[in-house]
C-alpha positions in Angstrom: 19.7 -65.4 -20.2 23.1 -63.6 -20.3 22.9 -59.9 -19.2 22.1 -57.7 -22.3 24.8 -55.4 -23.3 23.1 -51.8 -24.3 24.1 -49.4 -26.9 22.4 -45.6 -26.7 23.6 -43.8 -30.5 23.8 -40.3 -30.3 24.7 -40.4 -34.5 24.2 -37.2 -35.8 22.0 -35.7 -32.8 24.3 -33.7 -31.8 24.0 -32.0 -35.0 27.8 -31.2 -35.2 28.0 -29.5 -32.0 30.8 -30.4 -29.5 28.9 -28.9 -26.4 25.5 -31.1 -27.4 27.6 -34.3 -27.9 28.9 -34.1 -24.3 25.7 -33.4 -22.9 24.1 -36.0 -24.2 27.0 -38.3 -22.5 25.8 -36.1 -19.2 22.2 -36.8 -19.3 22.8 -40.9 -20.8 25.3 -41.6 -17.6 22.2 -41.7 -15.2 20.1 -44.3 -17.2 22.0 -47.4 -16.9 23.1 -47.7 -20.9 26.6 -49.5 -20.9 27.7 -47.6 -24.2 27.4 -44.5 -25.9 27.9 -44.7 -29.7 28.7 -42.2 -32.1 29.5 -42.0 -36.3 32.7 -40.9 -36.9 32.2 -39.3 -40.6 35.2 -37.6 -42.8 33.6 -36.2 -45.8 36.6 -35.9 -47.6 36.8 -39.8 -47.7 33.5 -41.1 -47.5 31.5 -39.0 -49.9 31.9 -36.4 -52.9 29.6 -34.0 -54.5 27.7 -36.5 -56.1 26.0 -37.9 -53.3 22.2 -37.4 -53.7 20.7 -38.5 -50.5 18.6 -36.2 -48.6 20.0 -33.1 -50.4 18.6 -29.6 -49.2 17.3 -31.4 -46.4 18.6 -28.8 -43.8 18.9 -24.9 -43.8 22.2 -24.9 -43.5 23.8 -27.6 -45.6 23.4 -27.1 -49.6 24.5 -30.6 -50.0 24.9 -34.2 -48.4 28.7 -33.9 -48.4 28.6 -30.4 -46.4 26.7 -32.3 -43.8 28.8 -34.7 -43.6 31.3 -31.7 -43.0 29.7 -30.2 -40.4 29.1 -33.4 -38.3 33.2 -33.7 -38.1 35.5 -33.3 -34.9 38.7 -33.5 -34.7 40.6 -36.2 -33.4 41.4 -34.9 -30.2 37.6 -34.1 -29.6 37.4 -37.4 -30.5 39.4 -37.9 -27.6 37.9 -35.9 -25.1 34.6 -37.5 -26.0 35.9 -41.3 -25.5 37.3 -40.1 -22.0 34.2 -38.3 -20.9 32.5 -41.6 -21.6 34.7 -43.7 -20.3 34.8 -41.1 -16.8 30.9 -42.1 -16.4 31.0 -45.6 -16.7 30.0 -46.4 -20.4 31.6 -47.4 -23.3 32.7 -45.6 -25.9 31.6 -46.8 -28.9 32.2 -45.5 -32.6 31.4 -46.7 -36.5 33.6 -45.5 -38.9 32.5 -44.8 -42.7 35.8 -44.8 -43.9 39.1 -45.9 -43.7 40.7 -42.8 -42.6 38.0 -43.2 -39.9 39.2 -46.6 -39.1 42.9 -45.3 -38.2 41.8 -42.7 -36.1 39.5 -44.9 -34.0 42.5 -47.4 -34.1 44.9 -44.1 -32.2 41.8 -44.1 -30.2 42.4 -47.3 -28.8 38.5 -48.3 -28.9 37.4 -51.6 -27.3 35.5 -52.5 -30.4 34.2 -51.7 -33.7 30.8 -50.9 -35.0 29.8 -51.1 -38.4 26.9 -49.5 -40.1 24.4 -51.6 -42.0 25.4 -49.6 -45.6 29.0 -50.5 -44.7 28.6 -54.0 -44.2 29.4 -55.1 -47.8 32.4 -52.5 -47.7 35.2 -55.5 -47.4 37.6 -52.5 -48.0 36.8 -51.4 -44.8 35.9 -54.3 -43.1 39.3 -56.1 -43.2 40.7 -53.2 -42.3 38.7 -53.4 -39.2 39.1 -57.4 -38.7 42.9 -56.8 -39.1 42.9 -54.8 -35.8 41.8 -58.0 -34.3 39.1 -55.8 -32.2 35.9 -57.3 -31.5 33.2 -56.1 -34.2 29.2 -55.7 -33.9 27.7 -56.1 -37.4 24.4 -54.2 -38.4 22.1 -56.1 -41.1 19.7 -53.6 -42.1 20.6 -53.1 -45.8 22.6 -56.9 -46.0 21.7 -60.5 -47.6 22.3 -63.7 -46.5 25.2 -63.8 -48.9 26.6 -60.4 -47.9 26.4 -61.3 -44.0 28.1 -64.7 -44.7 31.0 -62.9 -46.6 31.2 -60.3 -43.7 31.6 -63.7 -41.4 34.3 -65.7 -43.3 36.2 -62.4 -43.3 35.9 -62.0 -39.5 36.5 -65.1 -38.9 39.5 -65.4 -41.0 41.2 -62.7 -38.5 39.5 -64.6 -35.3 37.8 -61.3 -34.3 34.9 -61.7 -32.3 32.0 -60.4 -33.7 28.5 -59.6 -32.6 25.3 -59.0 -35.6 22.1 -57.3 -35.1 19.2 -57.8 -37.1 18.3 -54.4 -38.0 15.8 -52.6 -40.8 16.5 -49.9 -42.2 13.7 -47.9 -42.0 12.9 -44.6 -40.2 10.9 -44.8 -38.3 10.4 -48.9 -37.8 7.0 -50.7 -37.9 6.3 -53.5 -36.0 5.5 -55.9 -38.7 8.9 -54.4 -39.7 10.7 -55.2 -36.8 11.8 -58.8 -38.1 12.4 -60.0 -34.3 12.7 -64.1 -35.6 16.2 -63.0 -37.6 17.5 -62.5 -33.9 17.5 -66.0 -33.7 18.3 -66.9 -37.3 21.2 -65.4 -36.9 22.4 -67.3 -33.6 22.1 -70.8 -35.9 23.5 -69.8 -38.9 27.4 -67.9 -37.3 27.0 -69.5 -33.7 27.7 -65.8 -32.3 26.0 -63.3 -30.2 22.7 -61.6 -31.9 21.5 -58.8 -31.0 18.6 -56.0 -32.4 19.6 -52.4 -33.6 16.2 -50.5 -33.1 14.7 -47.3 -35.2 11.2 -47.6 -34.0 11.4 -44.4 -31.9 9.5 -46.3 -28.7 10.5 -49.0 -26.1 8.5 -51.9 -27.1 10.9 -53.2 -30.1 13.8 -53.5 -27.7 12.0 -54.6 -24.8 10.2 -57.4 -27.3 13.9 -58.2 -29.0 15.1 -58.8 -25.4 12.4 -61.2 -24.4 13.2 -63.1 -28.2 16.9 -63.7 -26.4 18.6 -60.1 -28.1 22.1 -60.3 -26.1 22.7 -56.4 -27.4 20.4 -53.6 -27.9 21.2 -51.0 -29.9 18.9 -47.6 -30.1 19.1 -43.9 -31.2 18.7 -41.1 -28.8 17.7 -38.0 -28.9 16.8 -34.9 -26.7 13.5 -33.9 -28.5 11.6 -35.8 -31.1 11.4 -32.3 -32.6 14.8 -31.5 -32.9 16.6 -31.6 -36.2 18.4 -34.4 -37.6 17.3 -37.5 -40.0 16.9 -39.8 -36.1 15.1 -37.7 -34.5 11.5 -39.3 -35.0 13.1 -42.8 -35.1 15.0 -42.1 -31.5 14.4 -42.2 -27.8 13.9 -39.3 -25.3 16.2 -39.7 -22.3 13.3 -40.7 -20.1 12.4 -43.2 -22.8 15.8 -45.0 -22.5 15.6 -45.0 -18.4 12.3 -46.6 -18.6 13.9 -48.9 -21.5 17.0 -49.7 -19.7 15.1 -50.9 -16.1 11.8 -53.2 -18.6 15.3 -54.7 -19.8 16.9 -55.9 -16.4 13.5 -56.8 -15.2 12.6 -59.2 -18.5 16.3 -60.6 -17.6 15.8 -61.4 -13.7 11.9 -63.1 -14.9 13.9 -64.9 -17.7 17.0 -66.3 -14.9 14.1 -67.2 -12.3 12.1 -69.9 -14.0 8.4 -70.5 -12.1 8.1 -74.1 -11.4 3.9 -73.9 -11.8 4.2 -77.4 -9.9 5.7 -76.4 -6.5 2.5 -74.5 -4.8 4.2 -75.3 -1.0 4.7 -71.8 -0.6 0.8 -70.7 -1.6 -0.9 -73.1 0.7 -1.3 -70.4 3.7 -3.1 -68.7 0.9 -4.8 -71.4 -0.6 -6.4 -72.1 2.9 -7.3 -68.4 3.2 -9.0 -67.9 -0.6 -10.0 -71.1 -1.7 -13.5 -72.8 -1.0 -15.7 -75.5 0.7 -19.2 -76.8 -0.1 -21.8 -75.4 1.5 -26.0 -75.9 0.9 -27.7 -71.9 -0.3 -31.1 -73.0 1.5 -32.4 -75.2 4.1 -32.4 -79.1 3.0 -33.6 -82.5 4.5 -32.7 -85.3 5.3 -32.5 -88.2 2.4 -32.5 -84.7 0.3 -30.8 -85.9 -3.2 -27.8 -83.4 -3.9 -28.1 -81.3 -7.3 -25.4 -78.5 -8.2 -28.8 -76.2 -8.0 -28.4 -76.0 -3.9 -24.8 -75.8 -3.5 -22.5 -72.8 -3.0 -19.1 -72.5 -2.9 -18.0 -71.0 0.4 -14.2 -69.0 2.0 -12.2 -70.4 3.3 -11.0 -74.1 2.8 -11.0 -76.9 5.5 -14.7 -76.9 6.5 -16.1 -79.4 4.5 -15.7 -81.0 1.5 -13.8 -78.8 -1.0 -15.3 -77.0 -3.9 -13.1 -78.8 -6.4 -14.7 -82.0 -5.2 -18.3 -81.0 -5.4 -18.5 -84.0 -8.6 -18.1 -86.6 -5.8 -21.7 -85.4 -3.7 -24.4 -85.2 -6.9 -26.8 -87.7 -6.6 -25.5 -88.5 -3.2 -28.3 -88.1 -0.3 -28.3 -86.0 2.9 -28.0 -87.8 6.2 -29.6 -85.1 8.5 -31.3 -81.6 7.8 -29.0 -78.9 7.4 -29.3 -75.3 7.8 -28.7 -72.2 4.6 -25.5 -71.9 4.1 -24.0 -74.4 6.7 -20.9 -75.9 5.3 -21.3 -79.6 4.2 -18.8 -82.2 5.8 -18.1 -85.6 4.7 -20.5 -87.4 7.8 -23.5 -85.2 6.6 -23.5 -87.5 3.2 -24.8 -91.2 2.6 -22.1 -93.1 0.3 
């Protein structure tokens, strides 16, 4: 099992605020995550007036595309937020919603590309992502067969590498939901890394996705499940993703040490110590026929005929008298 590459999305939880973005690269660069991922969003050229979703849905926004106003920064925010990253350790990690996005990340100079499940069938955008020749992680959550497929042949057309995560959109994400058999699926049908993009808001998807061969996790944080913002109850606490982050190494160090249930060398000082020999639970006689009813199993091995053998004494006779609960050895029996 290769190691698995980890993703923590701050999206919109830092609800437009430059301060709350960098602390949540602060409190993330303790738990182990490799990345950090934001959304970069321009309102101006991703969305217009029009746009219905989740309308009203916040005190201070009258609309959808004066959210997506207020979640902007400027480029060289943008900046200081890759650099803070990059000054703890983790990548910096971004998906554009527009082109105009796309250039700035492209000044950025980002390792790699993320790109949204609703932004999947966006060719428009997409080739001018493959065209940087960056590699590219692909979320599936709103995408077909067919759309994925296109999404490839593009890719692959510009030799990007490319990385796509079975994902379901859904907020917050059932189990029966979770769709943890694409991750595989999706390894036979492009021959490329697969990986899980998680909004179930608790640890057990990823965990599960790694143990189903995941080779990137991806998963929303947030500070508070009660904080506001459209992740919040679909997101991890930062707790959440340290106790994520360490199930995740151990699942790989238990999948990269096989057990070889064959080799018990090393167990027989305990097998000695726990396991059991024959021995009678009352008095018996000599020429006594043996029955299961006046045998006990007895710690610890080596003084007699072994439990696991007992088959080999019934209807077998006693040679001599023996004492309760004296072990039973191989001379005490007629053949």
């Amino acid at each position: 099992m290769n190691r698995v590459f980890t993703v923590a999305e701050i999206a919109q939880a830092h609800d437009g605020s430059l301060g709350i973005a960098h602390s949540f690269i602060d409190a993330l660069k303790d738990t182990g995550v490799d990345a950090v991922k934001f959304q970069v969003h321009i309102a101006e050229a991703e969305s217009s007036i029009y746009e219905q979703f989740r309308v009203n849905f916040s005190y201070e926004d009258k609309s959808r595309f004066d959210y997506w106003k207020r979640m902007e920064f400027p480029e060289e925010q943008w900046q200081g937020l890759k650099d803070h990253c990059e000054q703890n350790g983790m990548e910096f990690i971004a998906s554009p919603f527009s082109n105009k996005a796309v250039d700035m990340l492209k000044r950025l100079n980002v390792f790699r590309y993320k790109v949204g499940s609703g932004e999947t069938s966006n060719l428009l955008m997409l080739e001018k992502i493959a065209a940087t020749g960056k590699p590219v992680i692909l979320s599936t959550g709103m995408s077909s067969w067919d759309e994925l497929d296109a999404a490839a042949e593009l890719l692959r057309h510009y030799n990007n590498k490319f990385t796509v995560l079975q994902c379901t959109t859904a907020y917050p994400t059932n189990p029966e939901q979770w769709g943890l058999n694409v991750i595989k699926e999706i390894k036979e049908r492009y021959n490329v890394p697969a990986g899980f993009s998680d909004h179930s808001g608790d640890v057990y998807a990823c965990l599960a996705a790694a143990s189903w061969g995941a080779d990137l996790l991806e998963f929303h944080v947030t500070f508070d499940k009660k904080m506001f913002g459209p992740d919040a109850t679909s997101s991890l606490t930062i707790d959440q993703v340290k106790m994520l982050i360490k199930g995740v190494r151990q699942i790989e160090t238990a999948c990269n040490n096989p057990v070889i249930k064959a080799d018990t060398e090393k167990f027989e000082p305990l097998k000695k110590m726990f396991e059991k020999s024959l021995a009678v639970n009352r008095d018996v006689r000599a020429g006594e026929k043996i029955t299961t009813d006046i045998l006990e199993a007895k710690k610890p091995k080596g003084h007699g005929v072994s439990a696991s053998d007992y088959r080999s004494l019934i209807g077998k006779t006693f040679k001599h008298n023996l004492e309760k609960w004296s072990f039973i050895k191989p001379g005490d029996v007629n053949e």
